[in-house]
Every structure is written in structure tokens, then in C-alpha cells.
N, C-alpha and C positions, 0 to 999 in steps of 0.2 A: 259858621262863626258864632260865640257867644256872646249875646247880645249884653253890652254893660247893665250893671244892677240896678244902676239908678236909674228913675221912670223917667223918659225925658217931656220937655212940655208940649202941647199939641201942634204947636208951631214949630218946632225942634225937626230936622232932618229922623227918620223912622230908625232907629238902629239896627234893624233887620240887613241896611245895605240897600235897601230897594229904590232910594235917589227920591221917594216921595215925603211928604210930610208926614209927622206920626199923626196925625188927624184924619189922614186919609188913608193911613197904612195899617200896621197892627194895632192904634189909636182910634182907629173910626167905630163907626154907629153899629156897623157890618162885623165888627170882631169883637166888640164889648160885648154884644149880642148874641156869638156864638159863644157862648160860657158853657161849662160845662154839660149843661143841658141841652142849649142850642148846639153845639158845636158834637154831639151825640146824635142830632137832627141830621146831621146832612151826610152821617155815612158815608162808604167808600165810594157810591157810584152819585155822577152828575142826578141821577133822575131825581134824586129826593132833595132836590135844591131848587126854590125857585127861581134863584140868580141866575141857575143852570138852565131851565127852563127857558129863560127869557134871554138866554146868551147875551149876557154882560160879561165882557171878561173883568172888569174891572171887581162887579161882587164876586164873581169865580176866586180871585186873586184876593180880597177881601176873606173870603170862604176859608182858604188856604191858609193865609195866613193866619185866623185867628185857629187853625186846627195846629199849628206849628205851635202856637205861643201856649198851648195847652200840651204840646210833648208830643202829638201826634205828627209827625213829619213824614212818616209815608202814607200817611190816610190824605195827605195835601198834594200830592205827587201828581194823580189824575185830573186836582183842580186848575193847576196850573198848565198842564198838558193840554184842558178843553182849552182853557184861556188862551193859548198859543193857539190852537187848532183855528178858533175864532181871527185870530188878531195874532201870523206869527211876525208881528213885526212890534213885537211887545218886552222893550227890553228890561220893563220893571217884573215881569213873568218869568222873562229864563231866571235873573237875576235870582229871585225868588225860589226858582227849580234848583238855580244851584244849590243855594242854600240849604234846602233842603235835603239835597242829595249831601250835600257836607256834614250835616248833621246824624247822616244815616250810614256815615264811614265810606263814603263811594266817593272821593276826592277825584276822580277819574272822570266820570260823569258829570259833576260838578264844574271842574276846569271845560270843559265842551260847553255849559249851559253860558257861561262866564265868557267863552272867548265872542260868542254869538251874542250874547247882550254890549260886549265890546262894539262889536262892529255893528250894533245900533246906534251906540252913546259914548263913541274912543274917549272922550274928554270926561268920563266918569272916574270920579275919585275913588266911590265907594265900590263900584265893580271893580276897579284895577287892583282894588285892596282885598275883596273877595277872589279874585282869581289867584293873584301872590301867596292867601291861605293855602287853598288847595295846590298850587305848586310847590310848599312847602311840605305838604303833606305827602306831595308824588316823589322829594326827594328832589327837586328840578330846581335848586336852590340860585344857581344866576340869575334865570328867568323871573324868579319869585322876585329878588333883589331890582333888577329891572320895571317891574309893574310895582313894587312897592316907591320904589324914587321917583316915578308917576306920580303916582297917588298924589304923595306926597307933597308934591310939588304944584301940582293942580290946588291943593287944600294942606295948605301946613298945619292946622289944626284940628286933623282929622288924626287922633290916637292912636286908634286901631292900628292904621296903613306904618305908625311909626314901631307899632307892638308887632307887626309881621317882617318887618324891614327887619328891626333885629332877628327875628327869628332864624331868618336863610342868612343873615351877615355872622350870627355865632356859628353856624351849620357848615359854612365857609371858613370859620377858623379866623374872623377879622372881628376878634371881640371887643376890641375896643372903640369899634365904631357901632357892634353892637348894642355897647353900653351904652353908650350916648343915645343911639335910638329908642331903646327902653326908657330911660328918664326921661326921655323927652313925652313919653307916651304920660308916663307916670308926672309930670307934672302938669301937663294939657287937659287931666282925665284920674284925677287923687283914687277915683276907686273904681279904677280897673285892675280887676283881680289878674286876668291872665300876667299882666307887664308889670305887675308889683310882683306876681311868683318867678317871671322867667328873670327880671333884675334881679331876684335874691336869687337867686341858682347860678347865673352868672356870675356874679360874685364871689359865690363859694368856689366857683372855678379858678376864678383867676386868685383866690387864696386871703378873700374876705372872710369872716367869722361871727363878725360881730352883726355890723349892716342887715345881713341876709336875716338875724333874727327878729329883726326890727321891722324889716319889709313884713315876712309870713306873719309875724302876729297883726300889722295892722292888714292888711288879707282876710286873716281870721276874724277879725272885726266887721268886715264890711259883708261876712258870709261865713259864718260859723260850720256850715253843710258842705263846703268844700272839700273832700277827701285829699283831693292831691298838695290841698296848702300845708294839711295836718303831716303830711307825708313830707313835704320841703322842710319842714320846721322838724320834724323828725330827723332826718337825715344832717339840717343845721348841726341841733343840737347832739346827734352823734359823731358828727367829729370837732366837738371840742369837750368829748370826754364825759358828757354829761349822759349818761347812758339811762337812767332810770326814767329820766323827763323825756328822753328820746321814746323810749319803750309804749311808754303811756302817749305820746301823740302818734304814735304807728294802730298801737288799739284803737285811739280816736276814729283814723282814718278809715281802719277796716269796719268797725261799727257801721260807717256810713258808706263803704263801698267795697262788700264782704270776699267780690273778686278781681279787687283790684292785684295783680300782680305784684308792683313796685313797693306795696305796703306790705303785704306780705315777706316780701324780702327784705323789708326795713329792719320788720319788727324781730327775723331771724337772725336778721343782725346783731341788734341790739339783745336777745335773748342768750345768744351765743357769750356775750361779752359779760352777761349776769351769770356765766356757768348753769342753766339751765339748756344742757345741748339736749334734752328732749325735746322739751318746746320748742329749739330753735329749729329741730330737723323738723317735726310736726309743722310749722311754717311754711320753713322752704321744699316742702312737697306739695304742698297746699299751694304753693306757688308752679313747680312743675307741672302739678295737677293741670293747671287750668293753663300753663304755657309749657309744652313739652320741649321746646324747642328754644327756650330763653339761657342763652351762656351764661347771663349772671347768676341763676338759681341752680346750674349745673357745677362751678365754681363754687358759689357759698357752702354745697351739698359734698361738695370736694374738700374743701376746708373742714366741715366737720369731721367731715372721715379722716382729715388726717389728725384732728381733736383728739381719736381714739385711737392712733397708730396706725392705722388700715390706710398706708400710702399709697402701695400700687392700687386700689380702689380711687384713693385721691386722683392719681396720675392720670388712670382711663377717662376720669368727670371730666381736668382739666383742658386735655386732647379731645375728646365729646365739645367741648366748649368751644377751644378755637377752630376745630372745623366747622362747626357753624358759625363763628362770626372769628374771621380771621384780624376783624380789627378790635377785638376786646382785649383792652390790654393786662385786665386782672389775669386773665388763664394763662399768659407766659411768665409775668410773674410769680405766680404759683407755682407754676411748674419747675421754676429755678429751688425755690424757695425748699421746694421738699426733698430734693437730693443732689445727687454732686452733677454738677453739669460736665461734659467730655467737649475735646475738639472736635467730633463728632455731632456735634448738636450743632452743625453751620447754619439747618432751617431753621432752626431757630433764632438763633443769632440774626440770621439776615432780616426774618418777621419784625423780631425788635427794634432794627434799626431802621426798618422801613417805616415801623410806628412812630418813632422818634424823628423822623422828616418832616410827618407831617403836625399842622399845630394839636394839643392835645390840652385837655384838661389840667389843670396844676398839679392836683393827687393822680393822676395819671402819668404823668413826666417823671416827677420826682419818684416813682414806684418803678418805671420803666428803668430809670438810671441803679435806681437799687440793685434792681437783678439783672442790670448788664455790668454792673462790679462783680456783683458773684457769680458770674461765667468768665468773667475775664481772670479774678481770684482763682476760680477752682481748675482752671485749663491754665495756672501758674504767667500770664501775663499781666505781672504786677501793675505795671506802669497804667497802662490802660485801664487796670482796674481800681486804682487811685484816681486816676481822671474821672469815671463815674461819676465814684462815692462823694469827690469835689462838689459833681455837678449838680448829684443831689441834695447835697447838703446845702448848697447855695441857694436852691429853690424854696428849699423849706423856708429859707427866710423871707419869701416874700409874705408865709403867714402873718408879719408883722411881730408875733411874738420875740421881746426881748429879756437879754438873761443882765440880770443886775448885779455884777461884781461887789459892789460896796454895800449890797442891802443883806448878800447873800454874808457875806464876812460880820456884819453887824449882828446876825441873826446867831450866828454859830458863836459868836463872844456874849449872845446871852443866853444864850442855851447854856451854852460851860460855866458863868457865873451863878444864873439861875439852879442846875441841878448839878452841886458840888457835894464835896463829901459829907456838906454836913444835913443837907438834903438828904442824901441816899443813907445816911446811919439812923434817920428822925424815926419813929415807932408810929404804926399807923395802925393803931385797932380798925379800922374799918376796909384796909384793904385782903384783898380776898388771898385764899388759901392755896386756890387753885395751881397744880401742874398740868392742865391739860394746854396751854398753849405753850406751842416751840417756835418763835421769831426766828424765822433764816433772815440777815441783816447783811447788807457787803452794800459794794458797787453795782449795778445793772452790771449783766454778761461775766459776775465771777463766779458764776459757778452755783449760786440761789437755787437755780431748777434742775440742776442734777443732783444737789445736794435733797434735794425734797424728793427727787424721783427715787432717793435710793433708800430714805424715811418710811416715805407710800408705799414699798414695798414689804413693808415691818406689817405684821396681820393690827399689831395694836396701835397703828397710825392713819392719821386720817391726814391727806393733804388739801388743804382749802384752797390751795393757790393763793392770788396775792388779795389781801383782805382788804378793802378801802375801809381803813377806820381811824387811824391814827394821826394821820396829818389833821383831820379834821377835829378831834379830840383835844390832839395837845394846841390846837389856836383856840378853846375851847376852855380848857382848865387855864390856859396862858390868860387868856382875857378875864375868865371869871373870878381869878383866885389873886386875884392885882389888890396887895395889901392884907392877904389871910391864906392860913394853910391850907383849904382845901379840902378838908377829910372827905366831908360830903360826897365832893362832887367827883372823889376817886370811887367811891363805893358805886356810885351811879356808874359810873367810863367802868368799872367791870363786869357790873351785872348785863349793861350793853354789849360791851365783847361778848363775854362768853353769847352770848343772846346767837349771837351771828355764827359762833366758831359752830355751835352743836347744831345749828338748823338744820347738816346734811351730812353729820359725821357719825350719826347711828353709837353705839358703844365702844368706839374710841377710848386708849385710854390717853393718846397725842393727840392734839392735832397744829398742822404746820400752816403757818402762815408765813409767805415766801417774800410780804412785800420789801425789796429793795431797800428803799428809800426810809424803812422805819429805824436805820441805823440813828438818824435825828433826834428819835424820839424815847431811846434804850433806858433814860435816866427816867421817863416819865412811868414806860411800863414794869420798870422795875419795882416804884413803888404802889403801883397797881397790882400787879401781882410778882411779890416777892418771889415768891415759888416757881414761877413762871425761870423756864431757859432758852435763852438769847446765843445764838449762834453765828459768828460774823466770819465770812467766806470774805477770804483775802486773794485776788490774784496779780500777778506782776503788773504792775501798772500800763505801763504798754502795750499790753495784750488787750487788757481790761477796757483802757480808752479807745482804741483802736478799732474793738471789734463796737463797741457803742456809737462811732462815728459810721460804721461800712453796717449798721442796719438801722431798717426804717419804724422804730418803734410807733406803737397806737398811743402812747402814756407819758413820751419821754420829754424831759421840757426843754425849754428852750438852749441849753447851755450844750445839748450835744451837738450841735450843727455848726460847730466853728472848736476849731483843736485847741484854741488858746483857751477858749471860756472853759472847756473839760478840761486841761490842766486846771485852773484857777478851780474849779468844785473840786474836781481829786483831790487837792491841796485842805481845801477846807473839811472833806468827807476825811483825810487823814486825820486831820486836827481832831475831827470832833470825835471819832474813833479812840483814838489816842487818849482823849479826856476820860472817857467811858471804861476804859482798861485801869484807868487810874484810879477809878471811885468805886466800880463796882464791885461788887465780892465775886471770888473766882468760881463759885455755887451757881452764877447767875449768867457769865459768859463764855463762852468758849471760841477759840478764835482757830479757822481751820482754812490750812493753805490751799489753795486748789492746786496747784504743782503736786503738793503733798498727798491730798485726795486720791487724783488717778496716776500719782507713783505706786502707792500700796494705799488702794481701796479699802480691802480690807482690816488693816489697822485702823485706821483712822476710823471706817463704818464702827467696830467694836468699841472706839475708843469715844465714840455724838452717842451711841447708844447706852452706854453707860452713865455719860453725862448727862442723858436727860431720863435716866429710870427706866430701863426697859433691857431685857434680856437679850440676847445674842441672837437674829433667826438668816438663814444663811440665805432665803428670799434676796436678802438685800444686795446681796453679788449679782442676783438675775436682774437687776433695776428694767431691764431695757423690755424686760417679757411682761414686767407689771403694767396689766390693761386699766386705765385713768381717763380720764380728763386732760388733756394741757392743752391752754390755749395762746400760752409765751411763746413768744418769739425762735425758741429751743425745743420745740415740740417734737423735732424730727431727730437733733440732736440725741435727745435724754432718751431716746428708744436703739440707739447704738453702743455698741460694746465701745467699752475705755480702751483706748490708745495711744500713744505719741507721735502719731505722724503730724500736727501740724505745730513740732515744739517750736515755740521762739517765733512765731505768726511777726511781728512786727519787725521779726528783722529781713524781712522782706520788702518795707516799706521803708524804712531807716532814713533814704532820703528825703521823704515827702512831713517825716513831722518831729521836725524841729523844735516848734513849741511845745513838745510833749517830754523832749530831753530832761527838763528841767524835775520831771521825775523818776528821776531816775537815781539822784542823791537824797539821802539821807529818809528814804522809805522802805521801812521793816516791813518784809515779809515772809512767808514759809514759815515763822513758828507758830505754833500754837501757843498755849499760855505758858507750858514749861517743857521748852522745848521745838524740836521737830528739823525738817528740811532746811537746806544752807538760805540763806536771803537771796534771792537772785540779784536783787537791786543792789544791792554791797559787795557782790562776789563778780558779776560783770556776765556771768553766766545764767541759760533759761532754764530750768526744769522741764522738764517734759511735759507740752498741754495739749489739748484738745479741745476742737471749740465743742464744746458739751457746756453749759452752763443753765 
């Protein structure tokens, strides 16, 4: 067990666990004494001690400990041994033995030294709290639960026994009596690190966000050298998106503990999500390296590969994965995730359902419910597979995150007032010249990433994927330029971009940025770069919503996990869409149906590639052959040939969203700017689609 950071006073109970004073324990004359120097004197064998000598066990056990407090724990092993040999009726010795053996990864040996110092001293607090350690470590999580309610209860004020107690109570899946035993630790005891790190990681389970970043930093404070806090705060702050902060405390961590596994795979995480898939597999073998046998870094290594289209390689990791840990819930969800599931996948199916029994982490439930919608979807039983997507969607909200109907409505009324026509006509010497950026713009799931997959396959484009730069920008120019035009600080927002587009697009004479959500921002990049073409991928609204509710995005906010708030944003994303059509010169937008798209590919590819300067190259029919990068949600998708087998996806669900009817009037789709496909939404009929997006 880790003994807390703070020194305690000589009168203080020894934190070691040994039931003695620290005056007489790892605080005596006997262990100040053995410092580096001294503690170098008394080498592995009794004879070069004269404590040993003169069979004392008490200096023996003195000896011991202070060879402990200096990192040597099995150079203490023999001292405590003689001590027993002398005196085995010495329950501050085993106690000790344990310890030490705990310290040395032998939890097995340790629960033996612990159950025998028991039955010298039953009514010890601190041994029933060291032995609960080591039963939590053998996995023996009741028993553990049992000797820590002891403890406990012997000594309310004893942290530790309440930092163990949760331990085996989360391990049991009774987290919320875990929580409470962590805080209790945590306020008994402000700086102890283990029950400030395991309360934020519980937390983040049960679907906290905020909390847990607040605990590891003050963690970090009370012990900057800690790998594993840098690593919880790591992991915090990659799932709420923040991936660069995340990135840089995964290096922290390994800096400070070069073979830690779990940091390693943090950081392959987070490197993965920077589009750096080198780095990120250099990671996660660096992580296999040292754990051949670890399913999560067989999964993340799976995940890459299917980054680069190399499925069946995915397949085999994620199968590698759950046969050794048949309770890892990421490997069955990958495994859905990458191809079509059959009625034939029952083991599967039943694994799922069996994980879904029992209690589970929150990002683990809600990911389990994911892809047991998309087995129930692709083996065509609807119903069941709306009860899922329900179930997960409903979890999501216990992140707390909410979506604000009136903030969001406010926002798009000044976005449209702010850049109207007399905006977008004004003369901007300062903004740039440049064609090399192509903004794919739509809804999430219309179609962005097969529209780029079939770009990327043009020798003279380059695909960047979804570039984080403009939300941040236009709160940026919105805030700076409050009461003045701005020239300035357009010139700056391009020399920026572009900064970003060329870091990894070699000679390019495109390149595409696929984010989504820049449809927001069309009036801002327009005047940023005039020259610049803007491409808005339109698809039937229903499909569009539908298929944004039945997946579990990394990026997506709060409005997709309830059908009414995605009507009410569809509603406004029309709006603002619609504003943009209306100001912008037709040089600068092109608007392109997805029905239309994969009805006749080809037209329409001839017809983006025109529009944004670039010759004819017939690559672009092979989209599915072109080897990339993708790390969207469509990854497996945009590597399959165009088809119509799954037209009209939502009218298989018809019953289930009601709230979505509402658009279904009076939203234009399927034309381009002059011209194209029937509107489906005004004609009552689908087009033919594909979930390729």
C-alpha cells in the first residue's frame, strides 16, 4: 500500500500500516539512520547488521522498514523473516511482510502475511485494510468489501480502509456506494492521491466531465511525478474533445513512466484523433510491445487499420481481443461497427447481451447499446433496433450536457443579420486570393465523407478531413470586430488556415476540409477567401436525422440524443443554409443532393470538379480503392461501391419519430443551384440512398 505524501507527526499512527507509532516505526532513530548510506550498510544478509547480531527483532523490523522507505522492499524481506523467526508471534512483522510483498506485486503472499498478523491482532484496523488491498488486487472483491467494513468500522477515520472499500465496491458494480466511500476518503485525508484519482475516474464512469478534471489537477499538485494522474487527466480531458491538452498530458505521463502501458495507449489515442496515424500506431505497439496480451491496444491497433481500409486485418485484432478478454466491451463494438452483421452472429449477439446484464461503465453501455442497434438494423429487426438507439441515446444524457433551443435560434438570427448581402458584396483588399481550400458543408451523415472520398481520389486533391478551425475563428472575429470591419484580423484567420490546410497536403492543388458544422460559418469564409469553394451536401432529412441519432459520434453535441432538439437544429441549419444561398454568389457555392450523388455519380463528380477548377480524372469513380486516412464515423462506408439498397432508411422506422415529421414540409432538396433530382421531401418519395456519408 502507498503510504500518503504527507509526513505524518511522530505521534501520528506509522502509515506504513504497522499499528505502531511513526516514532517507532518508519520515524524512529533506527530508520532516519539507515539513509542512504546506512541503509547500503546492512545489505541483503542479517550478518552485517548488528541489530541482527544481537536478535532484536524490533531493530530487525526497524532495519526493514527503513530499507522499504528507501524503495528497497525486497532487500527488507529477509529482515523481517529473521524478526518472525526470533518472535513469530509478531504481528507488526508479518504486517510489514505483507507490505512489503505488496509492494513487490505478490498480493498473494501478502494476503497470507495479513491473514496471520490478523489472527494475532482481529481487532486491527490497519491490517484489515491491508489485507482488503491485496484482496482487491487477487480479484477477491466481496471478501475485500468485508475486511474493509471492518476496518472501517473499528476506525472511521482511517482513509485508506475507505479508499479500499471503494475499490472492491466499484469492482462490484455498486458505484454509488463507491462514491461515497472515495469522498469520504477524500475528505478525511485532502491529499491522498490514490482516492482523489480513483473519485475522478469514477466519475468519469458514471458520466461526470467536468469534477474529475478538477480532482487530477489537484492530484497533480500534491505530486507532480505521478504518471498515472497525468494519464486520468489525460483520458478526462480526451473525452470532452480536447485532444491537444489531452495529448501533451499522455507525454507528461510517459516522460515519467516510459513503460507504462495505459499511457501509451492514451497518447495513441489522442494522436490517432490529431490524424497523425503513424505516431499513433508507433504508440500502440510500443504499448503491445510491453503487453502482448492487452485487448485494448489490440483494438485501438484494430481501429487503425481500419483508418486505412485494411478491415479484414481490423476483424482478426478485434476477435484476437475478445478471446482474450471476453468482457472488453470495445472489441464487439468494433466488430459491428466495421461491417454488416448477419443472424448468424448469435455469439455475438448473446456476448453483448450478456455484457449488458451486468453493471458497466457509462461510455461502455451506451457503445454496447450502439452496436446492438446495428445488429438488430442490419439483420432487418427494426423495432428492437429503435429500442437500442433509444437506450443509448438516453444515457448519453446523463453527461449532463444540454442543447439550448433559444440560444441556438438567437445565434442563427445573428449570424443572418450580421453577414447579409451587404456584408458579402463589401471589397476586402486584405483578404486572400487563394483556391486551394474546398469546404464540404451539410448536416453530420449527408454525405461530407463520401463526398471528400471521391475529391481524395482526384491526384490534385488533398483531403484534410474535418479541420477544427472555424468555430473557433468566427467567436474570434465575432468578438474582436464588435463595432469595426475587421480587415485586419481577416488577413490573420487566412494566413492561419491556409497555415493548417498545407502542413500535410505536399502539392495540392485542393484541399478539402469536410467539417460539417462550417455550414455556420460560409458568410465568414467567404470573405476570407473569396476564391475559396464551398460545397453543401444536402440529404433527405430523415435519413439525415435518423442516421445522426442510430450513431454514437466522438464530436457530436448535445442536440443529437433526443429527435425533437435534431428537428429544432435541422430547422435552423435549413434556415441558415437557405440565408447563404441567398447572399452568396453562385462562384462560391454549390449545392449537391446526396440522392443525386450516388443516382449518377458520375455527373455530379464532373459537374464539384468543374466547379471548383480541376479537370476530369476518372480515379474518382474508384473512390472506394483510394488508400487515406479516414477516421469518421463512415470510414468503412466510403470504401464500398455506391448502391441503393438501403433507399428510404427511415421508412422503416416511421413509427418511432414523430417529432422528425415536422420535416418533412416545406424542405428543398435534391437540387443543385440550377437544377437537378425531384425534391423528395415535396414529392412524398425517396431517392435512392446509401448509408455512405
Amino acid at each position: 500500500m502507498n503510504p500518503p505524501s504527507m509526513t505524518p507527526s511522530r505521534n501520528d499512527r506509522c502509515p506504513c500500516g504497522s499499528g505502531r507509532k511513526y516514532k517507532h516505526c518508519c520515524g524512529s532513530v533506527s530508520a532516519a539512520a539507515a539513509g542512504p548510506a546506512s541503509a547500503n550498510a546492512v545489505q541483503l544478509s542479517p550478518a552485517g547488521s548488528s541489530a541482527v547480531q544481537a536478535n532484536e527483532p524490533l531493530a530487525l523490523i526497524d532495519a526493514a522498514n527503513a530499507l522499504r522507505t528507501h524503495g528497497r522492499s525486497r532487500e527488507s524481506v529477509p529482515f523481517y523473516q529473521r524478526a518472525l523467526a526470533l518472535d513469530p508471534h509478531s504481528a507488526e512483522a508479518e504486517n510489514n511482510l505483507g507490505n512489503a510483498f505488496l509492494e513487490l506485486g505478490e498480493p498473494g503472499k501478502a494476503s497470507e502475511c495479513y491473514r496471520r498478523a490478523l489472527g494475532l491482532r482481529p481487532e486491527n484496523a490497519e491490517i484489515l485494510s491491508n489485507l482488503a488491498n491485496a484482496l482487491t488486487q487477487l480479484g477477491q472483491f466481496q471478501e475485500a468489501v468485508r475486511c474493509s467494513e471492518r476496518a472501517v468500522a473499528l476506525n472511521p477515520r482511517q482513509g485508506t480502509a475507505h479508499n479500499i472499500l471503494g475499490v472492491a465496491l466499484a469492482a462490484l458494480g455498486q458505484r454509488e456506494r463507491a462514491l461515497e466511500s472515495y469522498r469520504r476518503a477524500v475528505t478525511l485525508n485532502p491529499a491522498h492521491i490514490e482516492a482523489l484519482n480513483n473519485l475522478g475516474n469514477l466519475l468519469r464512469d458514471l458520466g461526470q466531465q467536468q469534477e474529475p478534471l478538477a480532482l487530477f489537477r489537484r492530484a497533480l499538485g500534491l505530486d507532480a511525478r505521478r504518471a498515472d494522474t497525468h494519464c486520468n487527466l489525460g483520458n478526462a480531458l480526451f473525452e470532452l474533445r480536447r485532444t491537444d491538452e489531452a495529448a501533451d498530458c499522455f507525454r507528461r505521463a510517459l516522460a515519467l513512466q516510459p513503460d507504462n502501458v495505459q499511457v501509451h495507449l492514451g497518447l495513441a489515442a489522442a494522436l490517432r484523433m490529431q490524424r497523425q496515424a503513424g505516431e499513433a500506431e508507433a504508440s500502440c505497439q510500443a504499448a503491445l510491445a510491453r503487453e502482448p496480451r492487452s485487448a485494448e491496444a489490440l483494438v485501438l491497433l484494430g481501429e487503425l487499420r481500419a483508418d486505412h481500409g485494411r478491415f479484414a486485418e481490423a476483424q482478426e485484432l478485434f476477435n484476437r481481443a475478445i478471446t482474450l478478454d471476453p468482457g472488453f466491451a470495445s472489441g464487439f463494438c468494433s466488430i459491428a461497427a466495421h461491417r454488416r452483421m448477419e443472424a448468424e452472429d448469435s455469439a455475438w449477439l448473446g456476448a453483448v447481451q450478456a455484457l449488458l446484464a451486468r453493471p458497466q461503465a457509462l461510455a461502455h453501455e451506451i457503445n454496447l447499446r450502439y452496436a446492438l442497434g446495428k445488429y438488430f438494423d442490419d439483420v432487418g429487426r427494426y423495432d428492437e433496433a429503435f429500442q437500442n438507439y433509444r437506450q443509448a441515446n438516453e444515457l448519453t444524457k446523463r453527461y449532463g450536457s444540454s442543447y439550448g433551443r433559444a440560444q441556438l435560434t438567437q445565434r442563427v438570427d445573428r449570424i443572418i443579420e450580421r453577414f447579409g448581402s451587404a456584408f458579402i458584396r463589401q471589397s476586402r483588399p486584405h483578404a486572400s486570393e487563394s483556391e486551394l481550400p474546398v469546404l464540404i458543408i451539410g448536416m453530420p451523415r449527408s454525405g461530407t465523407s463520401l463526398l471528400e472520398q471521391i475529391l481524395a481520389s482526384h491526384p490534385g486533391v488533398f483531403g484534410a478531413g474535418e479541420v477544427r478551425f472555424w468555430k473557433r475563428a468566427f467567436a474570434a472575429f465575432e468578438s474582436a470586430t464588435c463595432g469595426r470591419d475587421g480587415t485586419g484580423d481577416i488577413a490573420v484567420i487566412a494566413a492561419d488556415y491556409l497555415e493548417r490546410l498545407t502542413a500535410h497536403s505536399g502539392a495540392a492543388s485542393r484541399v478539402t476540409d469536410k467539417m460539417p458544422a462550417n455550414f455556420m460559418y460560409a458568410g465568414l469564409i467567404h470573405a476570407v477567401f473569396p476564391r475559396a469553394h464551398i460545397i453543401h451536401m444536402r440529404r433527405h432529412p430523415l435519413d439525415t436525422c435518423l442516421s445522426i441519432y442510430f450513431q454514437n459520434f466522438f464530436n457530436m453535441g448535445p442536440y443529437a440524443n433526443d429527435l425533437g432538439n435534431l428537428a429544432h437544429y435541422y430547422g435552423e441549419y435549413v434556415r441558415v443554409t437557405d440565408h447563404w444561398r441567398s447572399v452568396l454568389p453562385h462562384t462560391a457555392l454549390l449545392e449537391v443532393p446526396y440522392e443525386g450523388l450516388i443516382t449518377d455519380q458520375e455527373a455530379w463528380t464532373r459537374r464539384i470538379l468543374d466547379f471548383i477548377g480541376l479537370p476530369w480524372h476518372a480515379k474518382c469513380l474508384d473512390f472506394h480503392d483510394t488508400e487515406r486516412v479516414v477516421i469518421t464515423a463512415s470510414r468503412w462506408q466510403v470504401r464500398q461501391r455506391i448502391n441503393s439498397a438501403s433507399a428510404g432508411r427511415w421508412r422503416n422506422y416511421q413509427k418511432h419519430v414523430a417529432p422528425l415529421q415536422q420535416l418533412l414540409g416545406g424542405v428543398e432538396l435534391g437540387a443543385g443551384r440550377s437544377g437537378g433530382a425531384p425534391d423528395p421531401a415535396r414529392t412524398g418519395e425517396v431517392a435512392p440512398t446509401r448509408e455512405i456519408h
